[in-house]
C-alpha positions, 0 to 999 in steps of 0.5 A: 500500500502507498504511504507518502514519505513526508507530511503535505505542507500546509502552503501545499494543501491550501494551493490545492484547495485553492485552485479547486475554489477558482474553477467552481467561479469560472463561467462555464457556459452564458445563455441568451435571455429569450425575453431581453436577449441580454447573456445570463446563466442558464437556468436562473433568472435574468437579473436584467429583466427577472423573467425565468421561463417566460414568467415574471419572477423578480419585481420591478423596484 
């Protein structure tokens, strides 16, 4: 069975976990709003104009 010879430093492991935090932030993919035509991501609700599937989700201020 592999044993690792040294203990993983705390600098190390926290770059690895860091990388892992930055990839779940990138954009992966945009959709264009049915409704405005505005890029938002897909299957939320526009924060242009708050329509989600063709009905008024967010209300207007």
């Amino acid at each position: 069975m592999a044993v690792p010879k040294r203990r993983t430093s705390v600098w190390r492991r926290d770059q690895r976990r860091a990388q892992s935090f930055f990839a779940r932030l990138k954009v992966s993919s945009l959709a264009v709003c049915p409704n405005c035509g505005e890029m938002c991501m897909p299957h939320r609700v526009c924060p242009y104009c708050g329509y989600y599937r063709g009905k008024k989700i967010l209300q207007d201020k």
